[in-house]
N, C-alpha and C positions, 0 to 999 in steps of 0.2 A: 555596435555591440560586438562584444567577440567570441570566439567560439566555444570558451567554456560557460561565460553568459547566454548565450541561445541555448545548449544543452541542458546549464542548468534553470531555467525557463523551461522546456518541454518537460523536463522530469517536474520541476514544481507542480506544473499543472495538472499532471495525471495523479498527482500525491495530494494536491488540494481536491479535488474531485473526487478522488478516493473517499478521504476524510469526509467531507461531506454528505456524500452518501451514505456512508457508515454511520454519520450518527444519525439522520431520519431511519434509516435502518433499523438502528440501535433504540431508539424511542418505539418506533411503530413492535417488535418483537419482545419487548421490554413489558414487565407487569404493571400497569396503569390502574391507580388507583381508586381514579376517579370509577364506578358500576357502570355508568353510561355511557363515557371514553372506551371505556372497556370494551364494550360491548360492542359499539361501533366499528369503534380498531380490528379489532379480532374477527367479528363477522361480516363486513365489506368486503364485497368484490372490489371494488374501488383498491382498496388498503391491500386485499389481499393481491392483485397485480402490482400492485409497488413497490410492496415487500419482496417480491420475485422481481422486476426489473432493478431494485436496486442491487438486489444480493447480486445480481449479474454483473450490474456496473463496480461492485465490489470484484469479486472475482476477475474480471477484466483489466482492472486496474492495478492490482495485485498480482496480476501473470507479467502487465507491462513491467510494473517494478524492479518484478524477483526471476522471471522467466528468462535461461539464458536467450541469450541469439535475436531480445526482444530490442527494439531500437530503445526505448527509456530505461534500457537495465541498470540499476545500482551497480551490479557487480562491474561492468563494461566500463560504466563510468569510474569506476573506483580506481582501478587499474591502467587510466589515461594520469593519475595522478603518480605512478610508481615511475621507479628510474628510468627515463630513456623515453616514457608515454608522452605523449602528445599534451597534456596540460600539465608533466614534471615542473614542478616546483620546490625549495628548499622549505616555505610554509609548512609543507605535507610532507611528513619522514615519513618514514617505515610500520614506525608502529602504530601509527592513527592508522594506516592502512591495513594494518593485521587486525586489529582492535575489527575496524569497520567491514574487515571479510569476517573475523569469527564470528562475531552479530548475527552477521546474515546465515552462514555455514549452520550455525546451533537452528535455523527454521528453515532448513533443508526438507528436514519429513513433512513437516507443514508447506513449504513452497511447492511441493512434488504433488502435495495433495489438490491443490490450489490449481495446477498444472492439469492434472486428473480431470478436474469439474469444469476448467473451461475449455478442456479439449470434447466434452461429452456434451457442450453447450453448443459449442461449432457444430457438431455432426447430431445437434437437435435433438439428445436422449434427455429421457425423462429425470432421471435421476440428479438434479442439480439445487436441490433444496439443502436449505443449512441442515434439518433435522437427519438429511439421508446420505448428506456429503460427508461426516466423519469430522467437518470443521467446527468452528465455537465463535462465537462473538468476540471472544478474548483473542483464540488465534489473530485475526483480523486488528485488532489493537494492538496487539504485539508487533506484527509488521508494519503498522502505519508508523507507532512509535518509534523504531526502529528507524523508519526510512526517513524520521523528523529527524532523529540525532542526528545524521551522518549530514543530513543537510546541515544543522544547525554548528556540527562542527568544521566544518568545509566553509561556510561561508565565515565564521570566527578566523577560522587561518588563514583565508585569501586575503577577506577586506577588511578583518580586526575590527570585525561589528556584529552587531547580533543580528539572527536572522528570526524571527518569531514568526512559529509556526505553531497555531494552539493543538493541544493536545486532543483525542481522539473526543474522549469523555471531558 
């Protein structure tokens, strides 16, 4: 395997795991229609630790992402593919590369927040709940989405194939 393959392997992973989580997340925080799903849901301790350990593993995973300096950062990677980078290639111009930093740049205040709550989670404060973080369910889709395109367009220009990677929802 080589070395843009290993990287993009490591970032797959933290982005399928993301995903994942996000959407039992996304069900278990979600209005359940069923009166006795409900009820379960909602009033479990069970449910209620899971919904906090996944938001975490959301958060976590979304710091890897999006969080400079992080070893699976988009951005880091993005920038191995610019002129002169270490996986430069003619596949990848200029403007995919601009296209795929403004993407990211536009959930700047959202990445910084994301930032915020898993720095408060490392030093163990209380405040890391979706209702008191300031974040949204959608934030969270919005980045996972995000970080599908750029894969799914990265992998179309290298090996002129598609990459499927299901959507959040």
């Amino acid at each position: 395997m080589t070395d843009i393959e290993n990287e993009m392997k490591e970032i797959t992973s933290v982005l399928m795991n993301t995903q994942e989580n996000f959407r039992v997340f996304d069900y278990l925080t979600s209005k359940i229609d069923d009166k006795d799903a409900h009820t379960v849901v909602h009033r479990s301790m069970y449910f209620a630790f899971t919904k906090n350990m996944l938001f975490d593993q959301i958060i976590l995973g979304l710091s890897f992402l999006y969080k400079p300096k992080e070893r699976h950062n988009l951005r880091t990677f993005i920038n191995k593919f610019r002129e002169g980078g270490v996986f430069a290639t003619k596949e990848i111009d200029r403007t995919a590369i601009k296209q795929w930093q403004k993407k990211i740049k536009l959930q700047d205040a959202i990445i910084d927040q994301i930032i915020v709550v898993r720095n408060s989670m490392v030093a163990h404060k209380e405040e890391k709940k979706l209702e008191t973080s300031g974040l949204t369910k959608k934030n969270f889709s919005n980045l996972i989405t995000i970080a599908q395109s750029i894969f799914q367009d990265i992998y179309e220009k290298l090996y002129n194939s598609e990459y499927r990677i299901d959507k959040p929802f």
